[in-house]
TITI-578441 format. One line per field, with one value per atom (N, C-alpha, C): residue number from 1; chain; atom name; z, x, y. Coordinates in steps of 0.1 Angstrom, whole numbers, plus 2048, in hexadecimal, padded with zeros to 3 digits. Layout:
N
seq = c(NUM ...)
mol = c(A ...)
atom = c(CA ...)
z = c(Z ...)
x = c(X ...)
y = c(Y ...)
# end
This chain:
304
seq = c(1 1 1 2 2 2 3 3 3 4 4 4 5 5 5 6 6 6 7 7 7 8 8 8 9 9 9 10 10 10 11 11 11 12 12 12 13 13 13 14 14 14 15 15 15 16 16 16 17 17 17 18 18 18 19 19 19 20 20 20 21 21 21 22 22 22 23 23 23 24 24 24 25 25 25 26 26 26 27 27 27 28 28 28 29 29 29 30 30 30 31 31 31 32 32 32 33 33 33 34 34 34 35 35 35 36 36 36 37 37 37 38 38 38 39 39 39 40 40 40 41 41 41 42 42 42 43 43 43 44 44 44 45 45 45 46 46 46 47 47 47 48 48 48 49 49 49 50 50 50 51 51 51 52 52 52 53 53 53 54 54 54 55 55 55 56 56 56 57 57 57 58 58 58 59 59 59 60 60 60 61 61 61 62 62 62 63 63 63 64 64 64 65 65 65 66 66 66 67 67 67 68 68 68 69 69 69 70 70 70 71 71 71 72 72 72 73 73 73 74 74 74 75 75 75 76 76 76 77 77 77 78 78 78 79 79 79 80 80 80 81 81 81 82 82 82 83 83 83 84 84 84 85 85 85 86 86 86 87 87 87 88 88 88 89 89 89 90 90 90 91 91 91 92 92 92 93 93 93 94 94 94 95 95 95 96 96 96 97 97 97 98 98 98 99 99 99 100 100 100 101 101 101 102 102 102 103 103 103 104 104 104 105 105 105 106 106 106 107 107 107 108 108 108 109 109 109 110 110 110 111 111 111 112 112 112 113 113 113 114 114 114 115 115 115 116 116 116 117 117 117 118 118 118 119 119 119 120 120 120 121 121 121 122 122 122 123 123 123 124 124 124 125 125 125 126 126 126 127 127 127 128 128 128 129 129 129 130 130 130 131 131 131 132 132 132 133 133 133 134 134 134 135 135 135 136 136 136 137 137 137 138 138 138 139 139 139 140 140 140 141 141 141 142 142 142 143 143 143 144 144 144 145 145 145 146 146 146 147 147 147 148 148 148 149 149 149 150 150 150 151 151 151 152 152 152 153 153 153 154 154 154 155 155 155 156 156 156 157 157 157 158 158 158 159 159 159 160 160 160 161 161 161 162 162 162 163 163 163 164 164 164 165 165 165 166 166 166 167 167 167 168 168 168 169 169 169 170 170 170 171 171 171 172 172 172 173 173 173 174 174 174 175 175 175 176 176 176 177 177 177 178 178 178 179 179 179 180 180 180 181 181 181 182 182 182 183 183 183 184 184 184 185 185 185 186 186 186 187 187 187 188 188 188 189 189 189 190 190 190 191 191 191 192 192 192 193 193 193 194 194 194 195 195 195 196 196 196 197 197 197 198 198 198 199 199 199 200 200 200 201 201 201 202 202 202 203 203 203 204 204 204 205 205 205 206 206 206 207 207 207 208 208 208 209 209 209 210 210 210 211 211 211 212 212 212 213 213 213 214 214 214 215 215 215 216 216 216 217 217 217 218 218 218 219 219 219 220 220 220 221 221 221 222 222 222 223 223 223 224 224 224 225 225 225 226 226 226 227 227 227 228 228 228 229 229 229 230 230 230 231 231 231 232 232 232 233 233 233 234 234 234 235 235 235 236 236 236 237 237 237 238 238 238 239 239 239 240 240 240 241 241 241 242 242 242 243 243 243 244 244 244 245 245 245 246 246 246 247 247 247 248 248 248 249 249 249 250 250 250 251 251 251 252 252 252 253 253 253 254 254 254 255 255 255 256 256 256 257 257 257 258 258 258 259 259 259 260 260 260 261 261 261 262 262 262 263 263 263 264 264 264 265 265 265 266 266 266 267 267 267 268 268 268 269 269 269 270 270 270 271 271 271 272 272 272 273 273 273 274 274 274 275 275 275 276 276 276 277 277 277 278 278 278 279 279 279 280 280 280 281 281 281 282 282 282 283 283 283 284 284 284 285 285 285 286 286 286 287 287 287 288 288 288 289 289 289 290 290 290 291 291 291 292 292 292 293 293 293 294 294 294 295 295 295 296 296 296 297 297 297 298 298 298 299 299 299 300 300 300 301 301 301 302 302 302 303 303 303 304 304 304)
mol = c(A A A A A A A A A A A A A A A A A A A A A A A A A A A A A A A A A A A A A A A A A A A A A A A A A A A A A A A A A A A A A A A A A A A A A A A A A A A A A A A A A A A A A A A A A A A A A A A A A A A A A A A A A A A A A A A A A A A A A A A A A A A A A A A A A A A A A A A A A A A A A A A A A A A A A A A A A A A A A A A A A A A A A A A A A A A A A A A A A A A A A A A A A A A A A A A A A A A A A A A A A A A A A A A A A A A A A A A A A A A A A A A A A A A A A A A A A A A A A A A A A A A A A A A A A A A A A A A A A A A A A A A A A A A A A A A A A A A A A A A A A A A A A A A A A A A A A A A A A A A A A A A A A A A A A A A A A A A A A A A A A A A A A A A A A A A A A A A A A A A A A A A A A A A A A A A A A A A A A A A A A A A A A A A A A A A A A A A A A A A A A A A A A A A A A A A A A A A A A A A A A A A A A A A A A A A A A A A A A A A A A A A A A A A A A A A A A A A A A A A A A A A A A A A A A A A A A A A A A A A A A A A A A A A A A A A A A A A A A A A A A A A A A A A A A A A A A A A A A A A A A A A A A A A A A A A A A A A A A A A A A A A A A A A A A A A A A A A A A A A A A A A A A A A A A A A A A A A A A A A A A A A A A A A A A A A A A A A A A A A A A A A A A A A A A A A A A A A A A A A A A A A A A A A A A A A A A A A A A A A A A A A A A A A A A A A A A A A A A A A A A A A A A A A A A A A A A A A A A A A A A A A A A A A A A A A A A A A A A A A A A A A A A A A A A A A A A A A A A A A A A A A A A A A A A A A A A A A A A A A A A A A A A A A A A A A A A A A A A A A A A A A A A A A A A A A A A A A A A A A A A A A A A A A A A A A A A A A A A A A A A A A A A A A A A A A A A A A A A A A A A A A A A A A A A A A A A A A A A A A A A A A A A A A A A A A A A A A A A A A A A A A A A A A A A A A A A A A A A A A A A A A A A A A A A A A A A A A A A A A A A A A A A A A A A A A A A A A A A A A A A A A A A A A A A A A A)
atom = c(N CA C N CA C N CA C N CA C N CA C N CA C N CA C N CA C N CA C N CA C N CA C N CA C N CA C N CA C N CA C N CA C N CA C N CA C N CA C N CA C N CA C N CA C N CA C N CA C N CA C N CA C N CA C N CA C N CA C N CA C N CA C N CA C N CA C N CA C N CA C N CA C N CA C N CA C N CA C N CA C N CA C N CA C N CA C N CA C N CA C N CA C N CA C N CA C N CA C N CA C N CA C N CA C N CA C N CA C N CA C N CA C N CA C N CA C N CA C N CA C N CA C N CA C N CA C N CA C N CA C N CA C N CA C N CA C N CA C N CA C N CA C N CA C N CA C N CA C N CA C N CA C N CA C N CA C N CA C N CA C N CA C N CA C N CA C N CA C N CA C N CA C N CA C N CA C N CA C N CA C N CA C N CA C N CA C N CA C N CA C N CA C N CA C N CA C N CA C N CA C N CA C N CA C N CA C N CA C N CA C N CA C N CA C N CA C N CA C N CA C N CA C N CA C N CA C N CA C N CA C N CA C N CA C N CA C N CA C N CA C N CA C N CA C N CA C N CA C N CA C N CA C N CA C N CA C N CA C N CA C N CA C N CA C N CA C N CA C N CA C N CA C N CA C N CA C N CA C N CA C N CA C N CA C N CA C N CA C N CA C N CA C N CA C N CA C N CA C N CA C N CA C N CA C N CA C N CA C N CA C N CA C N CA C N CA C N CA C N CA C N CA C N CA C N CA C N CA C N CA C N CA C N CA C N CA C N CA C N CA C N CA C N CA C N CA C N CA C N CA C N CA C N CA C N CA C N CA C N CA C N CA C N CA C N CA C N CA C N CA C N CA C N CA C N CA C N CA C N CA C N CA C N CA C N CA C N CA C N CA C N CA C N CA C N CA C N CA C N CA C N CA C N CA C N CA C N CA C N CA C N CA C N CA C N CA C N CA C N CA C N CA C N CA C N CA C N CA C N CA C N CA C N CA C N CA C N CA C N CA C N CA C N CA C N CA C N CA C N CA C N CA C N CA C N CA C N CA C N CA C N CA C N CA C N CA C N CA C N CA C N CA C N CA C N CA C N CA C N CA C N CA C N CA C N CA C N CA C N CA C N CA C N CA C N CA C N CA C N CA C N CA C N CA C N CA C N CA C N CA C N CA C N CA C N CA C N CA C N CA C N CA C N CA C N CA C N CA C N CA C N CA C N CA C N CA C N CA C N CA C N CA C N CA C N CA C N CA C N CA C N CA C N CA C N CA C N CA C N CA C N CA C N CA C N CA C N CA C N CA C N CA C N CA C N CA C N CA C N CA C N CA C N CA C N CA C N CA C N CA C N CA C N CA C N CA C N CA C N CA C N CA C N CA C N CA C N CA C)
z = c(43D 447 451 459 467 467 46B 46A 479 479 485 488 495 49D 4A0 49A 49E 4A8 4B3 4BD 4B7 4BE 4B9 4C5 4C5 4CF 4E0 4E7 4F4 4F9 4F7 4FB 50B 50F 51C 51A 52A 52A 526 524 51D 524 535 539 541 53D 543 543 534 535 539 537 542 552 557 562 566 55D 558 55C 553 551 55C 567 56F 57B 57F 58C 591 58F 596 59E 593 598 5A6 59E 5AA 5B6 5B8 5C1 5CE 5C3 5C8 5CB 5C5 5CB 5D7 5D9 5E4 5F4 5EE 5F6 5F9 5F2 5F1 5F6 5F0 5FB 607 60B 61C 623 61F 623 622 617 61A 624 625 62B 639 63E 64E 64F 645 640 646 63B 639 64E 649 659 667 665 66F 671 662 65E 663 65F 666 67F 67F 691 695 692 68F 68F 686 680 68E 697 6A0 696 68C 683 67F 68F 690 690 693 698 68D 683 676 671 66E 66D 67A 67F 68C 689 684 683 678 676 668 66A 65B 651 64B 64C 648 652 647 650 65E 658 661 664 66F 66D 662 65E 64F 644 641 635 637 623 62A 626 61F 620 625 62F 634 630 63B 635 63E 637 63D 647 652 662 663 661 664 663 659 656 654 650 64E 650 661 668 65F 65E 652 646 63B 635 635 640 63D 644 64D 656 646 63F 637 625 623 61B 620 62C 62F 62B 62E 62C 61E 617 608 601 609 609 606 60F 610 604 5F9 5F2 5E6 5E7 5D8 5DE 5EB 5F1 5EA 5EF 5E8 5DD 5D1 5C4 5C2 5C4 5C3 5C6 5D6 5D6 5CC 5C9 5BE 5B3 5AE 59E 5A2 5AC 5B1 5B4 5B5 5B8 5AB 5A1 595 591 58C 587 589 59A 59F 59D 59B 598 589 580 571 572 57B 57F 589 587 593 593 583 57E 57F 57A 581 58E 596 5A1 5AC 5B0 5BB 5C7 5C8 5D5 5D7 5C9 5C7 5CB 5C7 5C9 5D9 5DE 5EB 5F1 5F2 5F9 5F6 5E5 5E1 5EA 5EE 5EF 5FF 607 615 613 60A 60B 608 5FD 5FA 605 60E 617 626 624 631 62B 623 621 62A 624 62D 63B 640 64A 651 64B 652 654 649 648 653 659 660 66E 66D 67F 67E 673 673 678 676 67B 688 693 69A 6A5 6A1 6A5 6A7 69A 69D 6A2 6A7 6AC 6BA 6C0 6CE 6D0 6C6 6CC 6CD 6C3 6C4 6D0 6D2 6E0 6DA 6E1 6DE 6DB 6E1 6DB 6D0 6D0 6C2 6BA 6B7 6AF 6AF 6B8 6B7 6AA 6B0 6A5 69C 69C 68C 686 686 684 686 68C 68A 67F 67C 66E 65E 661 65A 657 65E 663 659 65D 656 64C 644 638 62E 631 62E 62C 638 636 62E 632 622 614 617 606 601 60C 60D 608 60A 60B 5F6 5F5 5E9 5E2 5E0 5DA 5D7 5E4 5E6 5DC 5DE 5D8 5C9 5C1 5B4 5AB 5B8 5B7 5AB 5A1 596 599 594 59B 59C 5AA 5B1 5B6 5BA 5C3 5CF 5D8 5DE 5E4 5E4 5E6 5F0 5F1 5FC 606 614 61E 628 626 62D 63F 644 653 65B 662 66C 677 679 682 680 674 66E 66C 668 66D 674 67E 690 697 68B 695 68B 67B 676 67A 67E 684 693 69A 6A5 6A4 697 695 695 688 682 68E 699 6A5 6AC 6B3 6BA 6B2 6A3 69D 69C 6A0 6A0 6B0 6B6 6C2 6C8 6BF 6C1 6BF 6B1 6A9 6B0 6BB 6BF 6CE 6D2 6E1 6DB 6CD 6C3 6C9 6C7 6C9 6D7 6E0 6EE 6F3 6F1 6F5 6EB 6DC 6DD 6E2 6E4 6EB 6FB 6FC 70B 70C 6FC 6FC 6F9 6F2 6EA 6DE 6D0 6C1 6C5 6CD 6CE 6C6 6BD 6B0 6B2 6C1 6C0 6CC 6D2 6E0 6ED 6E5 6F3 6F1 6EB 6E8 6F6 6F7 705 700 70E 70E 717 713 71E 72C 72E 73E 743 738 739 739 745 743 735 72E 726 725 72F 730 732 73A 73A 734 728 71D 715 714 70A 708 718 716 717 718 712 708 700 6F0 6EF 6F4 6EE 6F3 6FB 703 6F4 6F1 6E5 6DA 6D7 6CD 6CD 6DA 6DC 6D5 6DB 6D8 6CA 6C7 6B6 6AC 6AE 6A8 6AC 6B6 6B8 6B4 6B0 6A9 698 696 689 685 690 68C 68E 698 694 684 682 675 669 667 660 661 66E 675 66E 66F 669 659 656 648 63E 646 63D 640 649 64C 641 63D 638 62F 62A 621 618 60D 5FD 5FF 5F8 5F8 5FB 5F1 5EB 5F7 600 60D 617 617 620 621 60F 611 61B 61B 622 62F 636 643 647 63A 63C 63C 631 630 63F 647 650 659 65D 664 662 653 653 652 654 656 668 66E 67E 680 67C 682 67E 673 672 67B 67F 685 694 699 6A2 6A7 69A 69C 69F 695 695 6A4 6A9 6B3 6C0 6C3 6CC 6C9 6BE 6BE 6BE 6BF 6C2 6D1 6D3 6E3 6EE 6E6 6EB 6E7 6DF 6D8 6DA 6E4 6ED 6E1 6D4 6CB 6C1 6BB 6B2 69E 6A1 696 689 683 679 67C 685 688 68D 695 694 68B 684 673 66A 66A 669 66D 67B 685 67C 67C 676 66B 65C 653 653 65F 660 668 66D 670 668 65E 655 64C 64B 63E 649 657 660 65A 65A 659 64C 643 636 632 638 639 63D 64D 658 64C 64A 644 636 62E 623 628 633 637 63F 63E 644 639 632 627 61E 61D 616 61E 62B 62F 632 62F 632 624 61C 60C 608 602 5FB 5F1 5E9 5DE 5D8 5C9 5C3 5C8)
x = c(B29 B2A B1F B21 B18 B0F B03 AF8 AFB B00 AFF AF4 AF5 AE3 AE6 ADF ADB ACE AD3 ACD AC1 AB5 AA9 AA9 A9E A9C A95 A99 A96 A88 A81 A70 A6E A65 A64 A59 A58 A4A A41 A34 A27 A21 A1E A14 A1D A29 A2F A2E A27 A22 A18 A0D A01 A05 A13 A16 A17 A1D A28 A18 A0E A05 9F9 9FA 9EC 9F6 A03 A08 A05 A06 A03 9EF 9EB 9D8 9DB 9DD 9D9 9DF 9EC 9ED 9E4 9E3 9DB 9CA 9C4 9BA 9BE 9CB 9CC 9C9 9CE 9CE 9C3 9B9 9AB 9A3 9A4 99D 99C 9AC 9AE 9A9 9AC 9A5 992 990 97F 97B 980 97F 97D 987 985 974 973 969 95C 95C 952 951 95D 95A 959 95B 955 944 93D 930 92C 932 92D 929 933 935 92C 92A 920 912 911 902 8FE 905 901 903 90A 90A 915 91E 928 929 91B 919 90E 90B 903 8FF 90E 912 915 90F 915 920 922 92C 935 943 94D 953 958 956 945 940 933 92A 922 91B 914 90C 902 908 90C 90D 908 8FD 8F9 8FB 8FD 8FD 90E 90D 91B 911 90A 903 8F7 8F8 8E7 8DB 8D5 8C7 8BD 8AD 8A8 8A5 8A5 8A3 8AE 8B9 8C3 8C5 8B9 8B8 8C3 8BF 8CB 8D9 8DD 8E6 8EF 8EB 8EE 8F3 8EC 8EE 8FD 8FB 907 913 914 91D 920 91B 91F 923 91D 926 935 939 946 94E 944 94E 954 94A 94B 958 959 967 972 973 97F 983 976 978 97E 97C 97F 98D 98F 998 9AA 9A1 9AC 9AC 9A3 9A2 9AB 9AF 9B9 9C5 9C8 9D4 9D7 9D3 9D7 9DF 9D6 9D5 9E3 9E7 9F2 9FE 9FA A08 A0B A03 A04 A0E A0B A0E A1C A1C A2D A35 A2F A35 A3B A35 A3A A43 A45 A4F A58 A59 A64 A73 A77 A81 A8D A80 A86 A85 A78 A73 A6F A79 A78 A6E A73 A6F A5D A56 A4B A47 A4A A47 A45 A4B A50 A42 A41 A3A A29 A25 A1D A16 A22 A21 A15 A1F A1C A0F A09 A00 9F3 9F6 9EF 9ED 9F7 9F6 9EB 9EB 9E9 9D9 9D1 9C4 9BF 9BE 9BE 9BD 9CC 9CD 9C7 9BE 9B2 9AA 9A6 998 994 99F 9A3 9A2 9A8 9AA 997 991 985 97C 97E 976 977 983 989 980 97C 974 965 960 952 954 95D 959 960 964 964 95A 951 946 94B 952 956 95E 967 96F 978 977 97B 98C 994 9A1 9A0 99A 99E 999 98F 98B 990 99C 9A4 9B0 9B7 9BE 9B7 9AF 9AB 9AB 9A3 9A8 9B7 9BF 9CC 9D7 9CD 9D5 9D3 9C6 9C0 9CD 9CF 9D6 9E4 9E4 9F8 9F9 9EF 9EA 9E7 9E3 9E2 9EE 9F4 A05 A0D A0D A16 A0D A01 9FD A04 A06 A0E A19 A22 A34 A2E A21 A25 A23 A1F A1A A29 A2E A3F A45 A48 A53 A4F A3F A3D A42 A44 A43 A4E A4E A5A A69 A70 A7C A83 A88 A8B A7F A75 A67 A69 A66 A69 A77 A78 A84 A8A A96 A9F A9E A9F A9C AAB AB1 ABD AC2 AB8 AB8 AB6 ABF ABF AB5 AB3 AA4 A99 A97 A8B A8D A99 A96 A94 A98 A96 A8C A87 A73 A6D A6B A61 A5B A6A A65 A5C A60 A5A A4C A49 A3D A30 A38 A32 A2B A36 A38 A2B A2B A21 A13 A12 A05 9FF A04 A05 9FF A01 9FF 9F1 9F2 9E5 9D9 9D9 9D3 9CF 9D4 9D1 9CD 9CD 9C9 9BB 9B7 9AA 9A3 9AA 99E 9A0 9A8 9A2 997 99A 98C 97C 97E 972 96F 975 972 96D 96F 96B 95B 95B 94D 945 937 92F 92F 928 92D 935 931 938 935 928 92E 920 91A 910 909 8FF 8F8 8FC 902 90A 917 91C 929 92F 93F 944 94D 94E 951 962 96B 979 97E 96F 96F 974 97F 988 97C 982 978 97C 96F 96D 975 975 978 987 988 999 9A1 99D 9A3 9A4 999 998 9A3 9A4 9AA 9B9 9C0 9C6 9D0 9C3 9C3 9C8 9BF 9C2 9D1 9D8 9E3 9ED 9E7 9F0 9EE 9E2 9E4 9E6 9E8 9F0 A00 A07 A10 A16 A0C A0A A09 A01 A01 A0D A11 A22 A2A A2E A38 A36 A2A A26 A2B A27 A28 A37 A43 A4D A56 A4E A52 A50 A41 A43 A4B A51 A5B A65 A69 A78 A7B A6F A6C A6C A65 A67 A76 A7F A8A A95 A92 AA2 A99 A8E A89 A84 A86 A7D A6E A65 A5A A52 A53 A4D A4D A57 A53 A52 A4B A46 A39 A2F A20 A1D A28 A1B A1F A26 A25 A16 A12 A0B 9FD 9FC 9EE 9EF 9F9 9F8 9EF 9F5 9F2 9E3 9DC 9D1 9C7 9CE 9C3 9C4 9CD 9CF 9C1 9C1 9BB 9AC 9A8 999 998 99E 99B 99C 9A4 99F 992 98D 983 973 978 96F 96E 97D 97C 977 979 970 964 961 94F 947 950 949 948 953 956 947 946 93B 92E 92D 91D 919 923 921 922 92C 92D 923 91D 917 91F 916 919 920 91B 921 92F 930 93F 949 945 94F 953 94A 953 953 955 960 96E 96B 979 980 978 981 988 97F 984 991 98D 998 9A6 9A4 9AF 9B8 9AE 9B7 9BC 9B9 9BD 9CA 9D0 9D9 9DF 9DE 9E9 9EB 9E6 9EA 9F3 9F1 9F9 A07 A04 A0E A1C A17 A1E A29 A21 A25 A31 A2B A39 A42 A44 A4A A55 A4D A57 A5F A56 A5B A67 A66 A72 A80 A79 A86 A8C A86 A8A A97 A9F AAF AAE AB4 AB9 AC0 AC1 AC5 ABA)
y = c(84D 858 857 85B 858 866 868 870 87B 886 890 892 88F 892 8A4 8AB 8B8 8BD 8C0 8C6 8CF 8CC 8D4 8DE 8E6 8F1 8E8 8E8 8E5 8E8 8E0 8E7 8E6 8EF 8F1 8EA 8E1 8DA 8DE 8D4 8DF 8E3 8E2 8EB 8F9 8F8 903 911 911 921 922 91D 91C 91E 918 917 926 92C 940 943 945 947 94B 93F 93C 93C 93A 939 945 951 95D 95C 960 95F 953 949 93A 93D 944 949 952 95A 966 95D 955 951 94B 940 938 93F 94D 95B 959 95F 962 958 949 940 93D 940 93B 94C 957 95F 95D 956 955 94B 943 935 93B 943 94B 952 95B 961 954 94B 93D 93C 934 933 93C 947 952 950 94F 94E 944 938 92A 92E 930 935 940 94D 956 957 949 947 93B 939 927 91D 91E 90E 908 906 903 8F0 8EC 8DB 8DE 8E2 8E7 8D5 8D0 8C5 8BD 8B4 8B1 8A6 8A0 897 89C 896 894 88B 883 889 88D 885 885 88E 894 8A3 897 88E 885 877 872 862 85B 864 859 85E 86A 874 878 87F 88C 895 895 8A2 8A6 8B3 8B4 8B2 8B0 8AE 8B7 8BE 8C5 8C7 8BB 8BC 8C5 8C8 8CD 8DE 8E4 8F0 8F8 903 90F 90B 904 907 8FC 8F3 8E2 8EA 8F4 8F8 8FD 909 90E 90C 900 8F8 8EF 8EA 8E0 8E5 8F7 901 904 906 90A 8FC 8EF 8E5 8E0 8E6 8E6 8F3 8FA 904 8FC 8F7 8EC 8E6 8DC 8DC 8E6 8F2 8FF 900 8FE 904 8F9 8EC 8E1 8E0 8E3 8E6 8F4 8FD 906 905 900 8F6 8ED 8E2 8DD 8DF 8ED 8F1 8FD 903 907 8FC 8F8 8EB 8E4 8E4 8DE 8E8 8F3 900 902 901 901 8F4 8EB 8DF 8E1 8EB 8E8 8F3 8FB 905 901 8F6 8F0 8ED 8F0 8F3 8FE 90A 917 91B 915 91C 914 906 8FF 902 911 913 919 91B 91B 90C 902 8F6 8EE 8F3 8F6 8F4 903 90D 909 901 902 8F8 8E8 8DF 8E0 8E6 8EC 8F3 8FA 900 8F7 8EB 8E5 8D5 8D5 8CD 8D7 8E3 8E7 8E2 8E2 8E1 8D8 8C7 8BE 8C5 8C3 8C5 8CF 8DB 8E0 8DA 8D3 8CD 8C5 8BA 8B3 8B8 8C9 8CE 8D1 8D3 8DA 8CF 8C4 8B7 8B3 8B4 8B7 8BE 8CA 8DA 8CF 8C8 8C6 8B6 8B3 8A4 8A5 8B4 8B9 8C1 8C4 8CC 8D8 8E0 8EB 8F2 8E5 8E9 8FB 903 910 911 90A 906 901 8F8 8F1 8FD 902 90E 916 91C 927 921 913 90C 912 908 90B 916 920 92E 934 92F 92D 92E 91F 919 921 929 92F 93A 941 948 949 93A 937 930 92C 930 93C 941 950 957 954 959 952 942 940 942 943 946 955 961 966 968 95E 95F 95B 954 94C 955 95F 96C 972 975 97A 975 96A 95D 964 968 96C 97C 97E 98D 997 99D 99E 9A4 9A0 9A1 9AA 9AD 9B5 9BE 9B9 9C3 9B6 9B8 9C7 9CA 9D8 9D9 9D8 9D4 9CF 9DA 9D8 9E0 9DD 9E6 9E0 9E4 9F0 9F9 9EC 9EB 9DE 9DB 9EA 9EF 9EB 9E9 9E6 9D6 9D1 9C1 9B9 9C1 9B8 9C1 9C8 9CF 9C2 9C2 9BB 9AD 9A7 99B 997 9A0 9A6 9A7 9B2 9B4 9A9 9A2 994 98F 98C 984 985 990 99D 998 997 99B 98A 97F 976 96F 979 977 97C 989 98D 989 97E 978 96C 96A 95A 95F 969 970 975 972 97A 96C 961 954 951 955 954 95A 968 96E 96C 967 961 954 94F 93E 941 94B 94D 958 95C 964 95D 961 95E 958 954 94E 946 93C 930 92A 929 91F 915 912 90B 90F 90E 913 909 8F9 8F7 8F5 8F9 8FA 8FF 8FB 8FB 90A 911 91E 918 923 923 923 92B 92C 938 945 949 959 961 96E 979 976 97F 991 996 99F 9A2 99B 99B 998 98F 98A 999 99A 9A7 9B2 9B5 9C2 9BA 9A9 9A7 9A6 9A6 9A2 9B4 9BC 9CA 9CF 9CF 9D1 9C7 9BB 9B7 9C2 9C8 9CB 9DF 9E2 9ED 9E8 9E2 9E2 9DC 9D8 9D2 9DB 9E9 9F2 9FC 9FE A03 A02 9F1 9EF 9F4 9F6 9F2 A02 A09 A1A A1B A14 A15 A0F A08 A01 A0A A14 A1A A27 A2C A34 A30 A27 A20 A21 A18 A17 A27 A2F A3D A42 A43 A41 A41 A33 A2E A21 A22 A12 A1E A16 A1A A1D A24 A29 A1E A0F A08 A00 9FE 9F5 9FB A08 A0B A0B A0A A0A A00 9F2 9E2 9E8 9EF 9F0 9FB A07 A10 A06 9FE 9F5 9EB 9E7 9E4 9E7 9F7 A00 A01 A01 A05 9F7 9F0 9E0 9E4 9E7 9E8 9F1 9FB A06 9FE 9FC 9F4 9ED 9E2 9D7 9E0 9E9 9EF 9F3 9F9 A06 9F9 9ED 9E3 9D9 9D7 9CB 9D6 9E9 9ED 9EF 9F0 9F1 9E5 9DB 9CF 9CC 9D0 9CF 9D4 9E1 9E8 9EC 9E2 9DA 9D0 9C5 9BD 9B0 9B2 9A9 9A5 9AE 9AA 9A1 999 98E 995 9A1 9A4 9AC 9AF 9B7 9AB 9A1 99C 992 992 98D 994 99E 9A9 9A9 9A8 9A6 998 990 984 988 98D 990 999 9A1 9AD 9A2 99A 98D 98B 986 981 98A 996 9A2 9A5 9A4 9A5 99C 98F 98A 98A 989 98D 998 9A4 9B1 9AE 9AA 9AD 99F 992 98B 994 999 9A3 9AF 9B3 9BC 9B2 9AC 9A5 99E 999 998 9A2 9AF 9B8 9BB 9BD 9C3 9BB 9AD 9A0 99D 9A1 9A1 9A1 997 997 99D 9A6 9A2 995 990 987 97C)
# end
């Protein structure tokens, strides 16, 4: 008689529950890094120790790492650079994670992949910044990218979120304002690095300025972010309306990241920019796009 092979129990890979396990947090740091990194680098531009490091990759034509002729500014021009590394050390350990969830959760994999590619690819615009001598476009880029990172670390949080949160938003009004909003808050954010490239904290004492009048940019930038906060107050108009309780808080935490970074971007205005408010203002950037991204998805949210 011939021997019946009996099926044993199907094991799920081994690091897959570690995957269940750690994929949420690593998330949420990826969050937290590219938000500090803005942070880091506010500090680096603020402080003059934007050419800290005058060359890259290597801090010195001869070194990568500073040396004390270089002082303070070396120091902490060549700490931000060291970001980069915790920063691709998290990507990684997130893309691993989603990789052993790639079965059920393709589209974690996806998204991890892009996030874990966008590192590099700062690193690279950030070398870019110091081997133009802090040309002020390139530095708005850069802070840019910052930006859309943040957001997909963002969607990646979303994509985790337990099933069925948040809840579907179905008022049609509210779908063709949110995107709008996003739009608007996106614009404002990059009208943020024109008018500094055209002020002060340029990053080094000869660092090249835009040429573009300070002033005029400003009220700009604020005419964007009049109507940035309009939409935002019709959104929560809408949202209490006809949307569930629960997606209407990210449009309220919108609203109240708007109003800070208001209260902050005019008192800087009219303190003539001092160093600690406007990295604030940065932080408060990125806590914008982090927000403004989150309603954005909440309210574009499918069921199934």
């Amino acid at each position: 008689m011939g021997v019946t092979a009996t099926a044993g129990p199907v094991r799920r890979p081994r690091l897959q529950p570690w995957a269940d396990r750690w994929m949420r947090p690593l998330a949420v740091a990826t969050m937290a890094g590219n938000i500090g990194i803005v942070v880091t680098g506010g500090a680096v531009r603020l402080t003059g120790s934007g050419l800290g490091c005058p060359s890259w990759p290597r801090c010195t034509e001869e070194s990568f790492v500073p040396h004390g002729a270089l002082g303070i500014n070396g120091a902490i021009e060549f700490g931000n650079r060291m970001m980069t590394f915790v920063l691709a050390a998290i990507a990684i350990a997130t893309w691993v994670a989603a990789v052993n969830l790639s079965r059920r959760r393709p589209d974690l994999v996806r998204l991890a992949t892009v996030l874990a590619l966008g590192i590099p690819g700062q690193a690279l615009l950030g070398g870019v910044t110091v081997l133009t001598d802090l040309n002020p476009w390139v530095v708005g880029l850069h802070l840019m990218l910052s930006m859309v990172l943040i957001a997909w670390s963002v969607m990646l949080l979303h994509l985790l979120r337990p099933a069925g949160a948040p809840p579907l938003v179905r008022d049609s009004a509210v779908q063709r304002v949110a995107p709008a909003l996003a739009g608007v808050a996106f614009v404002v954010l990059y009208l943020g690095t024109v008018v500094t490239g055209s002020g002060p904290h340029a990053g080094d004492v000869d660092a090249p300025r835009n040429g573009l009048d300070p002033q005029l940019w400003s009220h700009v930038h604020a005419a964007g972010v009049y109507l940035l906060v309009g939409l935002t107050v019709l959104t929560v108009v809408l949202l209490r309306r006809s949307g569930p309780a629960a997606a209407v808080r990210p449009a309220y935490a919108l609203l109240a990241v708007e109003a800070g970074q208001g209260v902050v971007g005019f008192t800087q205005y009219y303190l003539d920019l001092p160093a600690l408010l406007v990295g604030l203002h940065l932080l408060g950037a990125a806590l914008l796009t982090a927000t403004v991204t989150h309603l954005l998805l909440t309210v574009r949210a499918r069921s199934g």
